[in-house]
C-alpha positions as CSV (number, residue, x, y, z in Angstrom):
1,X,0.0,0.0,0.0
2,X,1.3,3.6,-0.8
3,X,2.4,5.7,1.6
4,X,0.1,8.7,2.6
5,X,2.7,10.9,1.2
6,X,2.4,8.9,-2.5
7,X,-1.6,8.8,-2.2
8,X,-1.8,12.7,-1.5
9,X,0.9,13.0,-4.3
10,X,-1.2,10.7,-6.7
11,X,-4.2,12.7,-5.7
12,X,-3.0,15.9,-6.8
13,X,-1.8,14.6,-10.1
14,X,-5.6,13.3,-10.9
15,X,-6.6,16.8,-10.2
16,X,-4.0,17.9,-12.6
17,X,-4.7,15.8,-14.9
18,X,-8.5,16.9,-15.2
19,X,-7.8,20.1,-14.8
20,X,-5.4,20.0,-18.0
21,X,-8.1,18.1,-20.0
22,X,-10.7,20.6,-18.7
23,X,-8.3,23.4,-20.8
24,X,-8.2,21.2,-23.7
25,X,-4.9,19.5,-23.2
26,X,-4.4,15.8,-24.5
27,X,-2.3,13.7,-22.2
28,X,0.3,12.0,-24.0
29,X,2.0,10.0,-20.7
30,X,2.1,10.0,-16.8
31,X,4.9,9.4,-14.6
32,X,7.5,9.1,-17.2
33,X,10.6,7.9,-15.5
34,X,14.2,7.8,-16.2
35,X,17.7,7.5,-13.8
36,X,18.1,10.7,-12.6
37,X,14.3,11.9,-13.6
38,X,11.2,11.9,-13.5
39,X,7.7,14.4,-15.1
40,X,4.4,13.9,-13.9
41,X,2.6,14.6,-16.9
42,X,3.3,14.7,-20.8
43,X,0.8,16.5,-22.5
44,X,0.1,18.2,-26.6
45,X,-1.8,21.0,-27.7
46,X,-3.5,19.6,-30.7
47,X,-5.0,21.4,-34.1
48,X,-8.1,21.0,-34.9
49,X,-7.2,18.2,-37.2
50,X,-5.2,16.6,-34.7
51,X,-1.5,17.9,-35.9
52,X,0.6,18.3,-32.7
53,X,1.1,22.3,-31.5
54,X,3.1,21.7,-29.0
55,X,4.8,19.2,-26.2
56,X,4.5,20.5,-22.6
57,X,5.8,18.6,-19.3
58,X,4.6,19.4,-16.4
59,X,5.7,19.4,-12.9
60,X,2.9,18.9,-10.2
61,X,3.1,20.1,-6.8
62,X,0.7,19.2,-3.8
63,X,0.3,20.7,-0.8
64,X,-1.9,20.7,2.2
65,X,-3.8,24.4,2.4
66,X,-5.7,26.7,0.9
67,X,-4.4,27.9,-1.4
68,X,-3.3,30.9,-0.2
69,X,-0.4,32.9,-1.8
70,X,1.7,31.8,0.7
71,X,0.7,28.0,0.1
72,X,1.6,28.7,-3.3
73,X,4.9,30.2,-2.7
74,X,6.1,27.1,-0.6
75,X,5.0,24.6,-3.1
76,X,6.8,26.6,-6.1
77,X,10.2,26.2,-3.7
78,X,10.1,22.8,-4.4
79,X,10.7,23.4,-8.0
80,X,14.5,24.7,-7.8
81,X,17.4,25.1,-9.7
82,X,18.7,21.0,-9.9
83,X,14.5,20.1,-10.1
84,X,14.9,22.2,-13.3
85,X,17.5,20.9,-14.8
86,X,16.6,17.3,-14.2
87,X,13.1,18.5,-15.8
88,X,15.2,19.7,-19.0
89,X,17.3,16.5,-19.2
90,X,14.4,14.4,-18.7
91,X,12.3,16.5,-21.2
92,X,15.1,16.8,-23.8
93,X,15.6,12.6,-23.7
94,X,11.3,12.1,-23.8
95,X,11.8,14.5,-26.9
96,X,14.6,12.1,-28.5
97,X,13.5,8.8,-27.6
98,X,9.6,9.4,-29.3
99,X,11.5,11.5,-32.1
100,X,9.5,14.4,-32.0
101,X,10.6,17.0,-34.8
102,X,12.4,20.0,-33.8
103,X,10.3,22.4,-34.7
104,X,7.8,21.1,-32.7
105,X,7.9,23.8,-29.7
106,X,7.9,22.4,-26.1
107,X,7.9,23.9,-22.7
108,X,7.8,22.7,-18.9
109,X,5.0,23.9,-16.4
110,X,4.4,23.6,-13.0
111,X,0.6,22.7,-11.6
112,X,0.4,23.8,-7.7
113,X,-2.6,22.0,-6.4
114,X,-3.4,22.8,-2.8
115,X,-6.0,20.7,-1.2
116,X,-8.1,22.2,1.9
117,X,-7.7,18.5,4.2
118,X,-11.3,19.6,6.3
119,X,-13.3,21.1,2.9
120,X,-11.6,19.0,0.5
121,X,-11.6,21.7,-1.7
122,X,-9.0,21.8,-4.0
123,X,-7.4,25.0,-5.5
124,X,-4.7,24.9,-9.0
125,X,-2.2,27.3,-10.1
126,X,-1.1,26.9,-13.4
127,X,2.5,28.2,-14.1
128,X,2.9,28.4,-17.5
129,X,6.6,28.6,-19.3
130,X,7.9,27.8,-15.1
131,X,11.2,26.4,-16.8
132,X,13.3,27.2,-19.4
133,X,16.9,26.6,-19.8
């Protein structure tokens, strides 16, 4: 059985995962795991005839709150300068090993879900363009 840690985790990746279809992402892969990396969730922007726009990774944080600023500013903390660039390695190799074009743009973003424990309520921040390098 998971730890509490990994269900709450878990959790907030569902939420970011519907809340990224809800904006009319398609999700491409979850949890896509190499030595030395790791990003949540792989996801395209699509045309309207289904030509790929764009690749974006994104990073999801949970954390207990909120959602206050505050909450929000702890959660992006996690995200720093080595959790970039093992996010850009990682990135950079998905982007090699499925032999996606070049000029097919990509970008990393960070989801911040904060999840009231007592309401339940649950609260994203979307950082768009949160890593570049």
């Amino acid at each position: 059985m998971p730890s509490r840690k990994r269900q709450f985790g878990d959790a907030g990746e569902e939420a970011g995962v519907k809340f990224l279809k809800q904006k009319g992402y398609e999700i491409l892969e979850r949890n896509f795991l190499l030595r030395g990396g790791e990003l949540d969730i792989i996801a395209a922007k699509k045309s309207f005839l289904g030509k790929l726009r764009e690749i974006i990774f994104v990073e999801v944080k949970s954390i207990e709150g909120a959602g206050s600023a505050l909450d929000f500013s702890l959660a992006a903390r996690n995200v720093h300068f080595s959790k970039q660039q093992r996010l850009i390695r990682t990135a950079k190799t998905f982007l090699s090993q499925n032999k996606i074009p070049p000029e097919i743009p990509w970008r990393i973003d960070v989801l911040l879900v904060a999840r009231d424990s007592r309401s339940g309520y649950i609260k994203i921040e979307h950082l768009e363009n949160a890593v570049w390098g």
